[in-house]
C-alpha positions, 0 to 999 in steps of 0.5 A: 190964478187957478190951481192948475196954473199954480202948479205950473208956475211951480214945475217952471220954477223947479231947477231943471237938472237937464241944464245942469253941465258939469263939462268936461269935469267929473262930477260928484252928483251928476254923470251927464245932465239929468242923470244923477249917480247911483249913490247920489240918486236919493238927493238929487230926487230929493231937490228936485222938489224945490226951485231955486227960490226955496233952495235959497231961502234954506242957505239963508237959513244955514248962515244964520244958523251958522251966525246963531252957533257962533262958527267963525274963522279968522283971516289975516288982512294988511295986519288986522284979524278978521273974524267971518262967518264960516261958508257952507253950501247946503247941497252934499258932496256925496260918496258911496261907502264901497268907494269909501272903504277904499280910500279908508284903507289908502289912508291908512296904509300912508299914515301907518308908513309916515310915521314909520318914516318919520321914526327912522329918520329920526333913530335908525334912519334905515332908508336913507343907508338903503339908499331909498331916501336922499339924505340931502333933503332931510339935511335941508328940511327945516322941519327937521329937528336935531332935537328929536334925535333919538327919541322913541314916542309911545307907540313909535308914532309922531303924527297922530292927527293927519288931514290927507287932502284928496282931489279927483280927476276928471277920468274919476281917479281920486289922488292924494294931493298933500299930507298935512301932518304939523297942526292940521285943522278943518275937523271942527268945520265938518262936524259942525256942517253936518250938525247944520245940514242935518238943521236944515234938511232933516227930512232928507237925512230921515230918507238916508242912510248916511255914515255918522261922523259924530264920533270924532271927539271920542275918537280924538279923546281916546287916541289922545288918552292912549299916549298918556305916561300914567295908564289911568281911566281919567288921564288929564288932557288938555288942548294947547291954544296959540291963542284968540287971534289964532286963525283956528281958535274955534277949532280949538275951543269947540275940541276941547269943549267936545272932549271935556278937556280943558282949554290952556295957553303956554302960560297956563302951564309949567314944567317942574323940577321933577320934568313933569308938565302941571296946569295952574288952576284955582286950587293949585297944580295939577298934573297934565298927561296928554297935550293935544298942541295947536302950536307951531314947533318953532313956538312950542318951548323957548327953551328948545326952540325960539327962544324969544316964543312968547306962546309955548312953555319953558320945559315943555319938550324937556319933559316930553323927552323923558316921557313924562307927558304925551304930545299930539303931533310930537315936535319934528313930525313935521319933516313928512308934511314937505312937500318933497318928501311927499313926492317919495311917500309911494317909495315910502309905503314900499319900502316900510310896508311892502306894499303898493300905494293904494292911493296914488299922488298926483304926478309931480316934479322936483325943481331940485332935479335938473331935467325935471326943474327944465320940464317945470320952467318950460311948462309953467302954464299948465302946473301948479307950483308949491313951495315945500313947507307952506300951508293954506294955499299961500305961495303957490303958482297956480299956472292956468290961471297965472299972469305973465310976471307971476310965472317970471317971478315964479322962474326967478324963485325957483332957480334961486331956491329950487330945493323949496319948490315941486310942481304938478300937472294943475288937475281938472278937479272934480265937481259938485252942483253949489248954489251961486248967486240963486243958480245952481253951478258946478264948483270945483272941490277937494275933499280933506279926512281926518287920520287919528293913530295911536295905539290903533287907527281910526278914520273919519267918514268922509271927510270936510268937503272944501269949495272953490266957490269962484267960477273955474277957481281951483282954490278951495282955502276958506282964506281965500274966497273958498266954502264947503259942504257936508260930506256924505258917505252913503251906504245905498244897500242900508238906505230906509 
């Protein structure tokens, strides 16, 4: 074959974006077929380069490369752990930076009002005698705990760490879908995305200028440092594991290796006489100021809580009372992280800060309320619907994509339980050019930053991009068949 016809057979090759047709969706690359947005014009010049075979032949590599650095998560099956190589798709989600600030300072604003919220509830409980807030669902949270009654954390903040999970319609309005404010996970995945993508693209980060994102363990070590009850430039922190067969272990491990913190267990700590927290170690006990907890409160302190936990240590909200040692998340932030009291965060906002949301919820409806419970039953079809305090996208309705006897079942739940279950419109949510199968697709996605308050706010750039990689699927949980992708905020103003 001559070299003409060399360079033919190439061109054929190439992906042809023309036939790249996101439909009716809103797509994060692409306007309408071959005509890429304005942020996202460098990488789509970029991959115009490559055919389908060699963009292949680079996935392959980034899950090796995946394999090699060890990224794994664990997923529970019929009683047995199983540990998979963490899924990315090589191609980014890409965001310009002025769209971004935006959603920087909605962040903000939700956060800063969650916690003012959460540290009512708890004292003065303000917007419930202004008749802002039902008393009834505070009352029936089990998230809210009895215990924290009173209680005034440093810098009134109970929610340090917060994943905010945003979705895009297809009129290209971005929502705030739920707060995740307990033990919220995924930051590890999308610094290492980054680190994996930077791999096996880096001259298409040379040509970019992409926001960084590797600050976030600095960012997390200083928030954290800023809780401590000894102000000290070396306060001891540490990174408190439910354990290997924890879903989220690597997250654990890699956060606490990144911020040079030790990595503990709840037996690996003890409260003394004196209500202040220690750490065994070779040469005796030693002092911990600050406990960045990845445990569940129910099993954070048997002598608080259950006590049968096998996981926390005895003492340890004793001492947190007494304001002898830092807890991110404290106990009982969980109380915001209901899915019912997400539906009032827009009063929320309102009433704590006097100001209007500048990200708004997706449009919902409490199957406690008559009327709107009517509404929900009659339209099951088209919702999704949630049960409050669930996580990872287990227990849901998603009503598109539902059978008949799901939607039966799903009637019988939420008149027997209606307090445990809201409802919203199922979304046509945006989507990204993925590589499925050696074509390039588009694949529904959301999008998850990373909140950190403390004595100040700080945010991630982006965010972990997460991908329904099933076609027409909505569900983006790795649990259950999702993936992911590098997050790029773009500034194309400061683009080399």
């Amino acid at each position: 074959m001559g070299a003409s016809a060399k360079r033919a057979a190439t061109v054929r090759t190439r992906i042809n974006w023309a036939d790249y047709d996101p439909g009716i969706f809103y797509d994060e690359l692409i306007s309408s077929p071959d005509h890429p947005r304005v942020a996202a014009r460098g990488v789509i010049s970029y991959l115009r380069r490559y055919s389908e075979k060699k963009l292949m032949a680079r996935q392959k590599a980034a899950d090796l490369a995946i394999q090699e650095m060890g990224i794994s998560f664990t997923v529970y099956s019929e009683g047995t752990n199983i540990d998979r190589a963490w899924p990315v798709d090589i191609i980014p989600r890409v965001i310009p930076r002025k769209e971004w600030q935006r959603l920087e300072q909605g962040l903000v604003q939700r956060l800063t009002a969650l916690n003012l919220f959460i540290d009512d509830v708890y004292n003065e409980q303000r917007i419930i005698k202004d008749k802002v807030f039902p008393a009834e669902i505070i009352h029936s949270s089990k998230d809210f705990l009895k215990q924290c009654v009173g209680i005034k954390p440093r810098h009134r903040v109970w929610a340090h760490i917060c994943g905010s999970d945003l979705v895009r319609d297809k009129d290209g309005t971005v929502y705030v879908l739920e707060d995740n404010l307990r033990v919220p996970s995924g930051v590890s995945y999308l610094l290492e995305n980054r680190a994996v993508t930077k791999r096996i693209l880096p001259q298409l980060f040379r040509q970019h200028y992409v926001l960084p994102v590797d600050d976030y363990p600095s960012q997390l070590f200083d928030m954290l440092a800023s809780l401590s009850p000894r102000p000290s430039d070396d306060p001891e922190i540490v990174v408190m594991t439910p354990g290997i067969y924890n879903s989220a272990y690597f997250e654990h491990a890699y956060l606490a290796q990144r911020m040079g913190a030790e990595l503990v267990e709840g037996s690996d700590l003890v409260v003394g006489d004196d209500d202040c927290v220690y750490m065994k170690t070779i040469q005796g006990l030693e002092r911990v100021d600050v406990i960045y907890r990845r445990v569940n409160d129910d099993f954070l302190d048997p002598e608080a809580f259950r006590a049968n936990s096998q996981l926390g240590t005895p003492g340890l909200f004793r001492a947190w009372r007494a304001g002898n040692v830092g807890l991110a998340n404290a106990p009982g932030a969980g109380v915001a992280d209901d899915k019912v009291v997400y539906t009032y965060v827009p009063d929320i906002i309102r009433f704590y800060l006097d100001q209007d949301p500048i990200i708004p919820n997706v449009p919902s409806y409490l199957c406690v309320r008559d009327t709107e419970r009517d509404h929900v039953l009659a339209n099951l079809e088209n919702m999704v619907v949630k049960p409050a305090n669930e996580s990872g996208g287990y227990g849901m309705l998603v009503g598109p994509a539902s059978t008949q006897a799901e939607r039966r079942k799903f009637t019988q739940l939420i008149k027997k339980h209606p307090r445990n279950y809201m409802a919203q419109p199922a979304l046509s949510l945006s989507t990204a050019p993925t590589l499925c199968g050696g074509k390039m697709e588009p694949r529904h996605l959301d999008l998850r930053p990373f909140i950190l308050q403390g004595s100040g706010h700080y945010v991630t750039a982006g965010g972990l991009t997460r991908v329904a990689m099933r076609r027409g699927s909505l569900v983006v949980n790795s649990s259950q068949g999702g993936g992911s992708k590098d997050t790029w905020v773009v500034d194309t103003e400061g683009r080399r």
